[in-house]
C-alpha positions, 0 to 999 in steps of 0.5 A: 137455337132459333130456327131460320126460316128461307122464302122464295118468290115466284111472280109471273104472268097467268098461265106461266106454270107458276103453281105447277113449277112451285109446287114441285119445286117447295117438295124438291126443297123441303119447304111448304108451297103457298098457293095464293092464287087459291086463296084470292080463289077462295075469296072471290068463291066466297063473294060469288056464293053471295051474289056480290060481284068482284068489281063490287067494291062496297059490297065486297068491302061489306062482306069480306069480315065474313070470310073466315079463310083458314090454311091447312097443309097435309103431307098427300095433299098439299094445300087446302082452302077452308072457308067458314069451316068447308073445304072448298079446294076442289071447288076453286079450279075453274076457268069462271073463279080464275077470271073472278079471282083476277078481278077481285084481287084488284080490290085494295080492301081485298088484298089488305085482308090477305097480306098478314095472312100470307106472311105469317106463313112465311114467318112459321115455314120455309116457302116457296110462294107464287103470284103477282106481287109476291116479291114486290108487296108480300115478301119484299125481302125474300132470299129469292125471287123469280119471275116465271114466264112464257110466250102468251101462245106458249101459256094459251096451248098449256092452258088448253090442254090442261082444260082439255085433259079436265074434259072441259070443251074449249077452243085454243083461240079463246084461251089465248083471247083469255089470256091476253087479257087477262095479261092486260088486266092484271098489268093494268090495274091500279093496285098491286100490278104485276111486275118484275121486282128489281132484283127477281131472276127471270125465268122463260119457260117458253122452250122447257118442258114442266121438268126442266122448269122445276130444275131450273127454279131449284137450281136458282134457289140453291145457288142463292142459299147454298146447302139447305 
C-alpha cells in the first residue's frame, strides 16, 4: 500500500510567529516541521564564515557548491542544521544571520540550490513548512495553505521579548524599524517575493495569544483534510 503523504504551507511576514505556531502545530498533527528559514540561515552562516557577503552574487555563486547543507530530525529536538559535517543549529538564531539570511535568500542562485532539497522532504514526510514562498514556489500544490500574520507593532513587541527573554539588549524601537524593513525587503525583492497565493487561508495573529494560534492553524488543517 502506497503511503500518502499531506503538506501544509504556512507563509507569512518575518516575525509572525510562523516557526513557533508550525512547530507546534506539525507535532499536534503528527507531521514533521521543516524550518526553511534555518536552512537559508545555514547558507547565509555558511558565506559569512567565508567573508562573502549576502548581495555578493558572484561570490556566493562561486562558493554555494561548498556548502554541503544536510537535515536531521530527532524526536527532543526537532530540526537541526548540519553544515559540512557540523551541527550549526544553535549557531543560526541571531538578530545578525536573520538580517543575513533575508538578504541572501533574494539570491536567485540560492534559492535554486535550495528548492529540490525542500521538496524532497515533502515527498518522504507529511510536513508542516514555513516561509516566504512556500505556497507560491516551493509546494504550489500543497493540501494547505496558510498565510500567517500580524500587525507590524504586534510582531516588533513579540520579537523584543523573545530578545529580551534571550538576554540579548535591545530598544522596541529599533526591532519595529527592523521589521519594517525587512517587510519592505522581503516584498520588494525581485526573486521569490512574499505574497499571499491565491488560494492561502489568512490567518491574523494580532489579537491570539501563541495557543490560540496553533489552535487555529490545526483547526485549518483538519477541516481540509479531515481525520488524519
Amino acid at each position: 500500500m502506497t503511503q500518502t503523504y499531506h503538506s501544509v504551507a504556512i507563509d507569512g511576514p518575518a516575525g509572525a510567529g510562523k516557526s513557533t505556531v508550525a512547530r507546534a502545530a506539525a507535532k499536534a498533527l503528527g507531521f514533521v516541521y521543516v524550518d526553511t528559514g534555518a536552512i537559508y540561515r545555514t547558507v547565509g552562516y555558511h558565506m559569512d564564515f567565508l567573508g562573502i557577503g549576502p548581495r555578493d552574487t558572484d561570490g556566493v555563486t562561486r562558493l554555494i557548491g561548498d556548502a554541503n547543507i544536510q537535515i536531521e530530525y530527532d524526536p527532543a529536538g526537532g530540526q537541526h542544521m548540519i553544515l559540512n559535517g557540523s551541527d550549526v543549529t544553535e549557531e543560526l538564531r541571531t538578530p545578525e544571520m536573520s538580517k543575513i539570511a533575508s538578504a541572501i535568500s533574494g539570491q536567485k542562485v540560492v534559492r535554486d540550490y535550495l528548492l529540490e532539497m525542500q521538496r524532497d522532504v515533502a515527498r518522504k514526510h507529511s510536513v508542516v513548512m514555513d516561509g516566504r514562498d512556500i505556497g507560491t514556489v516551493v509546494l504550489p500544490h500543497a493540501d494547505v495553505k496558510i498565510f500567517l500574520t500580524a500587525s507590524p507593532e504586534i510582531r516588533a513587541r513579540r520579537r523584543f521579548e523573545e530578545l529580551s527573554a534571550k538576554g540579548e539588549k535591545t530598544a522596541y524601537e529599533q526591532v519595529l524599524e527592523d521589521q519594517r524593513k525587512r517587510d519592505e525587503q522581503d516584498a520588494g525583492r525581485k526573486i521569490a517575493p512574499l505574497k499571499q497565493a491565491k488560494d492561502a487561508i489568512l490567518l491574523d495573529t494580532s489579537d491570539f495569544t501563541p495557543e490560540q494560534s496553533v489552535e487555529a492553524v490545526v483547526r485549518l488543517v483538519r477541516e481540509k483534510l479531515g481525520p488524519l
